[in-house]
C-alpha positions as CSV (number, residue, x, y, z in Angstrom):
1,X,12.5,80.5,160.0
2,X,14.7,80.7,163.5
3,X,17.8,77.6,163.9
4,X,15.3,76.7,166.6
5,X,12.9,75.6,164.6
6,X,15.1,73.8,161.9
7,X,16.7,71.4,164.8
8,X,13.2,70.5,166.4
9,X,12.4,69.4,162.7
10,X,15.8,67.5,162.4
11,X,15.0,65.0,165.5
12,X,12.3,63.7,163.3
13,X,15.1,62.5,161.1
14,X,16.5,59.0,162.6
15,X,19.4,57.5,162.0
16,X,18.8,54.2,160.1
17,X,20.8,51.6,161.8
18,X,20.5,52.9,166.1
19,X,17.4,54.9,165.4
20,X,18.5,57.3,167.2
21,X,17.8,61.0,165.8
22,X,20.5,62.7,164.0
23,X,20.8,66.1,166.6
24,X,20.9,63.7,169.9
25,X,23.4,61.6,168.3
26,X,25.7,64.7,167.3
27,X,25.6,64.4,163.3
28,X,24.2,67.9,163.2
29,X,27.3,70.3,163.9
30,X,25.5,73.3,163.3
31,X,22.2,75.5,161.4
32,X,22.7,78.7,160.0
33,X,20.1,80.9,158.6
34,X,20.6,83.7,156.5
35,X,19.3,86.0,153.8
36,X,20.4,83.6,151.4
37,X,18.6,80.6,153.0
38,X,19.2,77.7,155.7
39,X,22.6,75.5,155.7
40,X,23.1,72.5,157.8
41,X,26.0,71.0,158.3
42,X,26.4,67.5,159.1
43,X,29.1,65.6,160.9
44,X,28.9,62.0,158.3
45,X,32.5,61.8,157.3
46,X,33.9,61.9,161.1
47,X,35.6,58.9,161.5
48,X,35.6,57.0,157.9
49,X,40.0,57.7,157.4
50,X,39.8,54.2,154.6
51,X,38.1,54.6,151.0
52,X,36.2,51.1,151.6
53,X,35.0,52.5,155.1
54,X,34.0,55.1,153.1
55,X,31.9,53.6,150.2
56,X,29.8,51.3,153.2
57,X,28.6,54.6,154.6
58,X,27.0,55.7,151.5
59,X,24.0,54.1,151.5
60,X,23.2,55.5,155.4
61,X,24.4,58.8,154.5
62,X,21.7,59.5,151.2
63,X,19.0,58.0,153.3
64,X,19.8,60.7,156.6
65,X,20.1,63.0,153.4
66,X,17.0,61.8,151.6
67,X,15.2,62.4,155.3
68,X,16.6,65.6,156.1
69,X,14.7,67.3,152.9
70,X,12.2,65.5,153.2
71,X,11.4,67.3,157.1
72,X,12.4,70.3,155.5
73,X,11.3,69.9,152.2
74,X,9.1,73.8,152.7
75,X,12.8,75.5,153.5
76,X,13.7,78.1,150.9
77,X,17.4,78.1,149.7
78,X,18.2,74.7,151.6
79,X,22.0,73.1,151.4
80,X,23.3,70.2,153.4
81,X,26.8,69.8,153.9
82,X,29.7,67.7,155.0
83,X,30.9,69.9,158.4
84,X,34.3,68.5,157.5
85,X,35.0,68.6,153.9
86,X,32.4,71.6,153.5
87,X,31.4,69.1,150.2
88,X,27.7,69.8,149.5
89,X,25.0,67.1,149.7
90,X,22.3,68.9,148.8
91,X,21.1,70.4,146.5
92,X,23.4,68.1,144.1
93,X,23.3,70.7,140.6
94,X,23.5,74.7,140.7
95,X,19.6,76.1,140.4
């Protein structure tokens, strides 16, 4: 599977308060695929510098999480993570 083809799937995923999709609104930073599978790394912490800014987020960010496998839920070796903090989303455990 080509980057190509992982964005057009991602702008099926909508972002639940503007429902806007997450590519056009910039929360994907980038795709890479590899031998070892398909990484995307998402731009949700941007912007959230107070704890309490942080915890009102959480709820938005599983959902966009919950979506994003969802569209790709046929993708072999599949991690999400924070483009930031490089902290993983998905999967949550070791295989």
């Amino acid at each position: 599977m080509e980057s190509e083809e992982i964005y057009e799937r991602l702008k099926r995923v909508k972002e639940p308060i503007t429902g806007v999709d997450i590519v056009s609104l910039g929360l994907v930073e980038a795709v890479t695929v590899d031998e070892d599978g398909v990484r995307v790394y998402l731009r949700l912490s941007e912007g959230l510098h107070h704890p309490f800014q942080n915890a009102l987020s959480w709820p938005v960010r599983w959902r966009i999480i919950r979506d994003i496998v969802a569209a790709l839920d046929d993708v072999a070796g599949l991690e999400i993570l924070d483009a930031r903090t490089l902290e993983r989303y998905y999967p949550l455990e070791e295989d």
